[in-house]
C-alpha positions in Angstrom: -10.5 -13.8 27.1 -9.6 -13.5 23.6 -6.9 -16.8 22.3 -7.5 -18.3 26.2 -7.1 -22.1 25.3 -9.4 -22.5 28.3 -12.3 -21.0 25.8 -14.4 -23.6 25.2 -17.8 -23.7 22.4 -20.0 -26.7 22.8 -23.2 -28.1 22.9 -25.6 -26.8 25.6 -27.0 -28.8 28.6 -29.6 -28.4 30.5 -27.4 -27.1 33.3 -26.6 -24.5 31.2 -30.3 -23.1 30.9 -30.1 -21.3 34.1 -26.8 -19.3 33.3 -27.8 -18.7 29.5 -31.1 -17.1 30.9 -29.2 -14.7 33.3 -27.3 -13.3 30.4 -30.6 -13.5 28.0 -32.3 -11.3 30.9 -29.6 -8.9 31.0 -28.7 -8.4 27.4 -32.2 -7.7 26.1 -32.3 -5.4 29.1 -29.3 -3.3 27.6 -29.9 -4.0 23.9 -33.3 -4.0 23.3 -34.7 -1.7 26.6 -37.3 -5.1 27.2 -38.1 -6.4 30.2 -37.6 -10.1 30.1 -38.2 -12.5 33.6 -35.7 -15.3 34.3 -38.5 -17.6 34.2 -39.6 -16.5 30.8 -36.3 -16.8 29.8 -35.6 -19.9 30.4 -38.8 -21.1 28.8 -37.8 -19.1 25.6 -34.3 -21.2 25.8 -35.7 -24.5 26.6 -38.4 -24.4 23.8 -36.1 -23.6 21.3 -33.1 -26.3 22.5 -35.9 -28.7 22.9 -36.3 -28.1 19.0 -33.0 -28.2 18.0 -30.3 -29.4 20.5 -27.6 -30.0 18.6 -27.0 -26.4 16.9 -27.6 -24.4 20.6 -24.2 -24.2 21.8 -22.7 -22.0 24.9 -19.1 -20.6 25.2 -17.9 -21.2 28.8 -14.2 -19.6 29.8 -11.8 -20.2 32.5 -14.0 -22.3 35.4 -16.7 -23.0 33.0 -18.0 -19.7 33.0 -21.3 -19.6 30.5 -19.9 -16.4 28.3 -22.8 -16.6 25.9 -24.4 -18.7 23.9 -26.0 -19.2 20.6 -29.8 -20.8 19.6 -30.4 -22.1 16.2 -32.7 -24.5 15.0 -33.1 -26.5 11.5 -36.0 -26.1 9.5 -37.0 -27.7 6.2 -37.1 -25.7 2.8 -37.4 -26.0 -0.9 -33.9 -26.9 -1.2 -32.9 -28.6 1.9 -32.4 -28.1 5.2 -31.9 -25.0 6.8 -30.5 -23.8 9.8 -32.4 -20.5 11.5 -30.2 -18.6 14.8 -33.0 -17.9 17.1 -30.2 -16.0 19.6 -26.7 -15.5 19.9 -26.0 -13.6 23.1 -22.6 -12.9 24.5 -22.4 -11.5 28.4 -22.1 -7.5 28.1 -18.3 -7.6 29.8 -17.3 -10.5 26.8 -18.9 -8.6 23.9 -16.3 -6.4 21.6 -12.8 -8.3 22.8 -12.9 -11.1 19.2 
């Protein structure tokens, strides 16, 4: 999928909370050894796009596939604003290829 111009990075929807938690589920399964629900997952992603839409953003491929996605949120500090990544997750088949 690497240099496809049909790669696309932008901001996630709500339809894309489904698809994201599918490849959340999966992931943490592989990388981590946890057990995560679908359900749970998806409350995990909604809480934290709820917080911070415009920094979650998905990768979709050819026929808007959702490749993986990433969750950050800002936060204030002494200096500023900061931005905190929550999760970047790419589908186990997508990781490793740039």
């Amino acid at each position: 999928m690497s240099g496809s111009s049909d790669t696309v990075i932008r901001s996630i929807e709500e339809d894309d909370i489904e698809a994201c938690a599918a490849i959340f589920v999966k992931a943490y399964a592989e990388v981590y050894g946890e057990t995560w629900s679908v359900q749970t997952a998806e409350a995990r992603i909604t809480h934290v796009v709820g917080a911070g839409r415009p920094h979650c953003l998905v990768i979709e491929g050819d026929g808007a596939e959702v490749m993986g996605f990433l969750l950050a949120r800002p936060y204030p500090w002494y200096d500023g604003i900061r931005l905190w990544i929550e999760e970047i997750v790419i589908e186990t088949r997508y990781r490793g290829i740039g």
